[in-house]
N, C-alpha and C positions, 0 to 999 in steps of 0.2 A: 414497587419500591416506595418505601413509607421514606421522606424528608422531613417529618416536620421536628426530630431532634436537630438536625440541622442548624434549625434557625436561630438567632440567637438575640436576646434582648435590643441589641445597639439595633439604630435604624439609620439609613440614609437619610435625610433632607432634601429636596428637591424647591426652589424659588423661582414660581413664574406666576408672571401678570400680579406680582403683588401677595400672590396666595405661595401657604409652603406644605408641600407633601412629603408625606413619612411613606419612604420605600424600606418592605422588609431584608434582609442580610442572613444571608447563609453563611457557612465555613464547610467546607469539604475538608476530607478525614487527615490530609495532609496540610491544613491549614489554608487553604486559599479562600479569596473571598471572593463573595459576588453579592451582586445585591438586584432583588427581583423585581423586573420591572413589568412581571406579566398584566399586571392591571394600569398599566402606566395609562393606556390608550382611554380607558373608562374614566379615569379618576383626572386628569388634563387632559383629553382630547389630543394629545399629543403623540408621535411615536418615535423612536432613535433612527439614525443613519449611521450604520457602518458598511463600508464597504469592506467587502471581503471576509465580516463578519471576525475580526481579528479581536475586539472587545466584546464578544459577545456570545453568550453561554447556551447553546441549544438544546440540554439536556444536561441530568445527570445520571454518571455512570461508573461503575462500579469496576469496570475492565482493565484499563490501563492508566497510570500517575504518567505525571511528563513534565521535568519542572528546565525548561530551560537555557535561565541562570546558573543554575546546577550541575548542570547536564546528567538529572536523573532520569532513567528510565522503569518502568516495572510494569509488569501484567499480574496482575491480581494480587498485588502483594509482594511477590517476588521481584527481583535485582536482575535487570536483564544481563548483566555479569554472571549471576550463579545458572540460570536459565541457558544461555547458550556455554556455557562450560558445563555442566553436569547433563543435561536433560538432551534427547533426540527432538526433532519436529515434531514428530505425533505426540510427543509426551507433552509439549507445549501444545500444538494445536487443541489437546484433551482438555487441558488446565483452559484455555482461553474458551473456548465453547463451554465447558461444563464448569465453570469455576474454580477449580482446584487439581493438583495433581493426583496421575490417577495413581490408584493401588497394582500393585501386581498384577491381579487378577482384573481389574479393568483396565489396565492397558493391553490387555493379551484377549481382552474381548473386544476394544475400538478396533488394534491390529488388522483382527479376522474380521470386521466390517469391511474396515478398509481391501483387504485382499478381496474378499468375498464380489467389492463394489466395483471391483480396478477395471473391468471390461466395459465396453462399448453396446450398447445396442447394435446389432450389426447392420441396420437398417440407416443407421447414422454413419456410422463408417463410409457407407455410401458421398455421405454429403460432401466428405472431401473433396471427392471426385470434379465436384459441380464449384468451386471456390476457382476464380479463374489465377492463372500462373500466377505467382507473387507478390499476390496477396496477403498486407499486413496480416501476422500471425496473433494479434488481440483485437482483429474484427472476426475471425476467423472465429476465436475464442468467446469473443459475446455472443457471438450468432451462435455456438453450437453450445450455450450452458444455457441459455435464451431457450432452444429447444428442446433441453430435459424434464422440461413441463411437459411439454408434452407428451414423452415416452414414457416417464416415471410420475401422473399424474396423483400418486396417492395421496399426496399435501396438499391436495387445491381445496378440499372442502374441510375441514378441520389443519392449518399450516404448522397447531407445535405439538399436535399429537403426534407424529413421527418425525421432529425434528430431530434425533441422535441418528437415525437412520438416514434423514436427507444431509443430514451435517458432515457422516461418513462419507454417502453415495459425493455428494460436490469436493469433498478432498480428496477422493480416488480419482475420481473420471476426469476432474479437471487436469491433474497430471498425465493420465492417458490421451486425454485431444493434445494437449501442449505436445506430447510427443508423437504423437502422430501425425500433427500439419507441418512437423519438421522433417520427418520421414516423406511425405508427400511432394513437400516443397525441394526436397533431393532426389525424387523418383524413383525411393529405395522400397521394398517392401516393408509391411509393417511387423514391427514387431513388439508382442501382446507381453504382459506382463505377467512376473513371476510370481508364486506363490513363497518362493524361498530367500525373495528378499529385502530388503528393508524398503521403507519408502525412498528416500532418498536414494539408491542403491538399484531400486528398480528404473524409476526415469533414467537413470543413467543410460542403462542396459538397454531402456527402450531407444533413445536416443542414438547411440552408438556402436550398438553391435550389429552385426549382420553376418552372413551365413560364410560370406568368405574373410571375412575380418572381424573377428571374434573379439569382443569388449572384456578387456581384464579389468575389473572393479579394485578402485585405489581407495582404501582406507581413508584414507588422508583428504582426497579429495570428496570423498563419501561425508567425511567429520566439518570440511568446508561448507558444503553445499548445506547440511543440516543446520549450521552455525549463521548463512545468510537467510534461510528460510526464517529463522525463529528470531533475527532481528527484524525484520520484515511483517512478524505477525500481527504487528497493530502498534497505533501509532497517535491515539487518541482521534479527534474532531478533525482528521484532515481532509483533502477534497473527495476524494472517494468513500472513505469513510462517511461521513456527510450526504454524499448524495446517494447509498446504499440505507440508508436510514429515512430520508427525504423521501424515496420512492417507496420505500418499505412502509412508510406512515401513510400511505391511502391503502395499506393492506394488501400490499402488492404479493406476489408469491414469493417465496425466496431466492429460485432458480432467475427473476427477473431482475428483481433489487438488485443479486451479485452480475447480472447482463450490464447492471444501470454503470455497478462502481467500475467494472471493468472499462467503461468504456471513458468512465472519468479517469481510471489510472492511464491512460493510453495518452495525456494530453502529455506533451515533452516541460511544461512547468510542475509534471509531478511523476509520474512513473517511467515519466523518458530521461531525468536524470545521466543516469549510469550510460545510456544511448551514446548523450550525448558529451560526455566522458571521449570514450572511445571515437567519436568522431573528430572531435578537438585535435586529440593526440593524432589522428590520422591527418585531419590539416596540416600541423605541423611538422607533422617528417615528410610530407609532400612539399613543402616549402624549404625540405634543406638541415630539419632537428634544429635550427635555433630557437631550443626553446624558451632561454634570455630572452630575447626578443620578445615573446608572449608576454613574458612577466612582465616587463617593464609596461608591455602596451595594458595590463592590468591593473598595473599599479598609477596610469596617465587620467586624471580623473575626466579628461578631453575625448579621453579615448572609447565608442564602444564596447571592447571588446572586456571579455571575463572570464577570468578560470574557470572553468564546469567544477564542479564538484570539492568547492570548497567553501566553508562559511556553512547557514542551513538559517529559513527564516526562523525557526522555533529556538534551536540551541544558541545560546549567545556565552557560549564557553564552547567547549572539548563534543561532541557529538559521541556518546557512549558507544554508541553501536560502530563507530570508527575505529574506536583501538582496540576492541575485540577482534573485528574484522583485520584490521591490517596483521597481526600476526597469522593468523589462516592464512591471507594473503602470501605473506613471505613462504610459509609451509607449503605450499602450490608450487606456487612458483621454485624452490628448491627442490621438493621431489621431482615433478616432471621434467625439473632440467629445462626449462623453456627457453629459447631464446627469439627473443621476439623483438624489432627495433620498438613498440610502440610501447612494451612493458618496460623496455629499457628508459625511454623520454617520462613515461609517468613515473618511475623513480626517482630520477634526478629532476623531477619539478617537484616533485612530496621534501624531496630533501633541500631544497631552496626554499621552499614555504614554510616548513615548522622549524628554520630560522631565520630568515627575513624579517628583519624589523616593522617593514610594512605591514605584512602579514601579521603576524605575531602581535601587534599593538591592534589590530583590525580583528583579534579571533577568528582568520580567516584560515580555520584546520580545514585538514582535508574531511570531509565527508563519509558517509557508508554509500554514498553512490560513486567515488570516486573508488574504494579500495573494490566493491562489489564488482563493476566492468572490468575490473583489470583480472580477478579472478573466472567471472564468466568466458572472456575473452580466451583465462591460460587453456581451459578444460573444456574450450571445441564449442561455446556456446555461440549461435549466431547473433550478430549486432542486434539484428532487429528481433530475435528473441529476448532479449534483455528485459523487458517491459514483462514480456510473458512470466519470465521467473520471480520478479516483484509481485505479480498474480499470483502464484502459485504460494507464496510465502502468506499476503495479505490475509488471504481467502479465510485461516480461522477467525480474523478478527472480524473480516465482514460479519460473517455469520454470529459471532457472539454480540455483536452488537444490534443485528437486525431482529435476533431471539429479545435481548435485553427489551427492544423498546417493545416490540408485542408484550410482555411480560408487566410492562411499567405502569402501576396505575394513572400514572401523569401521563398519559399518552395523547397525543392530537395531530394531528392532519399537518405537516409542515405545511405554513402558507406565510412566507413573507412579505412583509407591507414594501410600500415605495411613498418616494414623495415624487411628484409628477413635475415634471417640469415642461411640458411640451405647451403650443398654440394654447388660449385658452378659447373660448366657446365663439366659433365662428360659422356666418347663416352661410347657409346650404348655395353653393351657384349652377344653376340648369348647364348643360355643356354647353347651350347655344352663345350663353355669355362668358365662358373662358376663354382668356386670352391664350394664342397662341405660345 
């Protein structure tokens, strides 16, 4: 990745100890700015403190915009509006791995990867077995993509000469373990996937059907589930994202990088989100449905407690991927006819919050983790799968970003500094003179 149109005359300033440094200024393609402080440490001896890395630019990348203020979203160009209204998953997952959308004729050739790749090693299958009962289903998930190195070892000595083939093989197979450790974890037999249906369409099938109660595939929730996977598909610099790229930059393999992000989506400050959606709402109909009551303790700045699934650190508007979703949502929930006391309390708190004054002055909209659980939820997902299906969505953005930075001539080893704060240099004491 060539940067140095990027850059552009104006310079930063910098004033220390008397002395003033000129730091160079980029502009990324949608006008933001940053200003490079990669030589800062050589040229002052100096280095920044951010925690959480929230001002601070690790890379640039070519994959996904994210403004916000705005509340834009887009992957390679495209409007994650026209993206999940016109396009399936794999047609996005194609676009986000390979850059652009495919043609006819190369989506009809990813397809038959992906069908070609959708089984299991049978040797692995095995592994469920040995996972003890109830067992989180995204340790389950890093342990067994963690071990496609090893069965499908082709990428270890050369990792991008067969990356369309390893990019297919982890979008198929990671959808068959997710459906499999759920079949295991219900003591159903498994069931392998079709050649005759779609991605989305198939997990279902795998999920749901069985030999005496036979899975009728719903359009609607079929167009749902395709709709949360491809909001899901990337999401720029976030913590999984980040640490799939971090472990990817000492040249990690890729089957481990996406072991790394997984096991970073699994933390409940990021992919446990929507989890914990649904646990909230389960609180509160255990105490009675006064869900007043919540609110207020919400809105009590004294108070602990917080809505799940409203507000978002990044969006400081409307969260795009929210109003997308929430019509799916409704479409869900009206075909199946659901009637659920938990769907019922997240409705009547959505319709107190996107009018509440508190709210409402606060930007504190409902989320894609909030409408996301209550759909999981309608169509038989299990709570603690929740996380899984944020996996299964993320998964092309892992990989377009972990190809991106192999690819990037700016590439290097993540290694971030510290400033030390602990004991300073203290003489050594033999144990016979430590005090009790």
């Amino acid at each position: 990745m060539k940067l140095e149109k990027y850059y552009v005359p104006e310079k930063a300033e910098l004033k220390l100890d008397g002395k003033v440094y000129e730091l160079p200024v980029m502009v990324g393609e949608e006008g933001e700015k940053a200003i490079d402080i990669s030589r800062l440490r050589s040229m002052t001896g100096c280095i920044t403190l951010d925690y959480g890395y929230m001002n601070t630019g690790s890379c640039a990348s070519a994959i996904t915009y994210l403004d916000g203020d705005k509340g834009i979203l887009s992957y390679r160009g495209y409007s994650i509006e026209d993206l999940a209204e016109k396009c399936t998953f794999v047609e996005v997952a194609y676009l986000l791995v390979h850059g652009a959308l495919p043609t006819e004729t190369e989506l009809k050739g990813f397809s038959g990867m992906l069908n070609k790749y959708s089984l299991l090693h049978e040797d692995m299958v095995h592994f469920f077995d040995r996972f003890p009962p109830g067992s989180p289903p995204m340790s389950i998930l890093s342990s067994m993509v963690n071990a496609l190195a090893v069965f499908y070892p082709d990428m270890i000595s050369n990792p991008i000469e067969n990356i369309d083939k390893m990019s297919a093989r982890l979008i198929s197979k990671v959808r068959t373990i997710a459906a499999f450790s759920y079949k295991k974890a219900m003591g159903q037999p498994l069931v392998y996937p079709r050649h005759d249906y779609s991605y989305c369409a198939n997990f279902l099938n795998m999920m749901f059907h069985s030999s005496v109660d036979p899975y009728e595939v719903n359009p609607i929730v079929v167009d749902a589930l395709n709709k949360l996977l491809i909001l899901h598909g990337d999401h720029e610099q976030n913590c999984s994202t980040s640490t799939v790229r971090l472990v990817g930059s000492a040249h990690v393999n890729l089957y481990a990088s996406i072991s790394a992000g997984i096991s970073a989506l699994w933390g409940p400050l990021h992919g446990g989100a929507n989890q914990a959606v649904i646990e909230m709402l389960e609180r509160i109909h255990l105490e009675g449905g006064n869900y007043r009551k919540y609110i207020e303790k919400a809105k009590d700045a004294n108070d602990p407690f917080r809505l799940v699934g409203f507000g978002h650190r990044v969006y400081k508007n409307h969260d795009p991927r929210a109003r997308i979703i929430k019509k799916a949502c409704d479409d869900v929930l009206q075909a199946l006819k659901i009637e659920d006391p938990l769907l019922d309390l997240a409705k009547e708190i959505e319709e107190v919050a996107l009018t509440d004054s508190y709210f409402v002055e606060r930007r504190l909209y409902p989320n894609v983790d909030f409408y996301s659980g209550i759909i999981y939820k309608a169509i038989g997902i299990p709570t603690d799968m929740f996380t899984v299906m944020f996996a299964l969505g993320r998964l092309p953005g892992w990989i377009a970003h972990w190809k991106e930075m192999w690819d990037d001539d700016n590439w290097k080893i993540g290694r971030p500094r510290q400033i030390y704060v602990g004991p300073v240099a203290r003489p050594f004491v033999p144990m016979e003179e430590r005090s009790l």
